[in-house]
N, C-alpha and C positions, 0 to 999 in steps of 0.2 A: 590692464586686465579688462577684457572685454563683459558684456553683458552675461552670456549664458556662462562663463565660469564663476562670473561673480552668484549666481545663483545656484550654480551647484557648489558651489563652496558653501552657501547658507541651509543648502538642502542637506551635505553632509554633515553641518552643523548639529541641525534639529533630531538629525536623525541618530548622532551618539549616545549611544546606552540603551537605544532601542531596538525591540526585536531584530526587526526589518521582514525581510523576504525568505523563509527556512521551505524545507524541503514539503512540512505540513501545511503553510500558506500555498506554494506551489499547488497542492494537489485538492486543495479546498477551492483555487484558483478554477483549474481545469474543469475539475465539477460543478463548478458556476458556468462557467460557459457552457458545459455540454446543456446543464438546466433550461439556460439562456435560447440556445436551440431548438430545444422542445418548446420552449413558452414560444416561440417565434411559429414553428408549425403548428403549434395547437391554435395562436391566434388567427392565422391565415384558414386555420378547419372551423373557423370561428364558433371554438369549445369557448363559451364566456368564464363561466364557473370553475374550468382545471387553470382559464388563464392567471384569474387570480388566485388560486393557492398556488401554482408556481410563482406569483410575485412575491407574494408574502416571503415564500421560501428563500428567494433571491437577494432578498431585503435583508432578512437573518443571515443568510450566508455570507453574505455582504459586511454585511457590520461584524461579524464574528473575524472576515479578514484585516476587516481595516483594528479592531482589536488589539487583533494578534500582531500586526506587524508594528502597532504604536506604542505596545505596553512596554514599558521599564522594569518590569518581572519577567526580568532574562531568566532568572533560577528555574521559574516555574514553567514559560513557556521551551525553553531548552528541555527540559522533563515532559514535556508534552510533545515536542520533535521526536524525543530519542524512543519513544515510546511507538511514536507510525513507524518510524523508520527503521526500527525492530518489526514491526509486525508485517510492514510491507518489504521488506527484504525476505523475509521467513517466507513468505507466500509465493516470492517469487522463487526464491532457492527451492523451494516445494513443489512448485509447478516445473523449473528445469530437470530436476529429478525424475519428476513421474514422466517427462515428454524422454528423459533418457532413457530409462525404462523401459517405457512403452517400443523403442528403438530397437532395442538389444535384444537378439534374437536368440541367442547363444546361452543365456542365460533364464533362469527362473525366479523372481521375485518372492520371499517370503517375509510375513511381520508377525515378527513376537510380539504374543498376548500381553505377555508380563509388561517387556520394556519399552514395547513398540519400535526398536530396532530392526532395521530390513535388512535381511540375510538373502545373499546369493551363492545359489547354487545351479549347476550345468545342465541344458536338457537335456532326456532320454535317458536319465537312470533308475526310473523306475518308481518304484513306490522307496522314499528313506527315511529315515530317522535324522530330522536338521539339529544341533547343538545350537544353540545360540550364544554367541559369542560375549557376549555381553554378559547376559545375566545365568548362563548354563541351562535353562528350559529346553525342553525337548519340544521337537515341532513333526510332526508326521506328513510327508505331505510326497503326493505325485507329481514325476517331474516330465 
């Protein structure tokens, strides 16, 4: 067994029952770096005072990864994944929608008040009366 296996065998050693690397490390990752970026231009504009509260910032960020990926409260950090990864899925299913939307030409976009459900309906029929499928409110609206 060569040297670097023997070490990663001990690294996957230490690292059983622990976080590790989740979707929420990943993007806490990313936004250290873009951070990391800005403290690098602002030091070269040589802003002294934004450079250290980005350090500070960096610092915290930093240690909230390392944290996260070394804690043995799987339960709690897993409920903390499932938690971005609902909301940033949501955001982006949300944003594909509106950019389809915005696409579709054929069509007229309406949201109930009630449910917030979006109902489509055809353009050029004028002024109608929308039913909402959902919850039955009526929606008045020009197409």
């Amino acid at each position: 067994m060569g040297f670097f296996q023997r070490i990663g065998g001990a690294m996957a050693r230490f690292m059983y029952g622990r976080n590790g690397w989740d979707q929420l490390n990943q993007a806490l990752f990313r936004g250290y770096l873009v951070l990391w970026a800005a403290e690098l231009v602002l030091f070269f504009l040589k802003r002294g005072m934004a450079v250290r509260v980005l350090e500070s910032v960096l610092f915290f960020l930093m240690i909230v990864i390392l944290f996260r990926s070394f804690s043995k409260n799987l339960s709690r950090r897993r409920t903390e994944n499932q938690k971005w990864v609902n909301w940033y899925c949501g955001l982006k299913n949300r944003s594909a929608g509106a950019r389809a939307r915005h696409a579709d030409k054929e069509h007229k976009y309406f949201t109930c008040k009630d449910c917030k459900t979006i109902c489509r309906v055809p353009v050029g029929k004028g002024k109608i009366v929308i039913t909402c499928p959902k919850c039955g409110a009526q929606i008045q609206a020009r197409t």
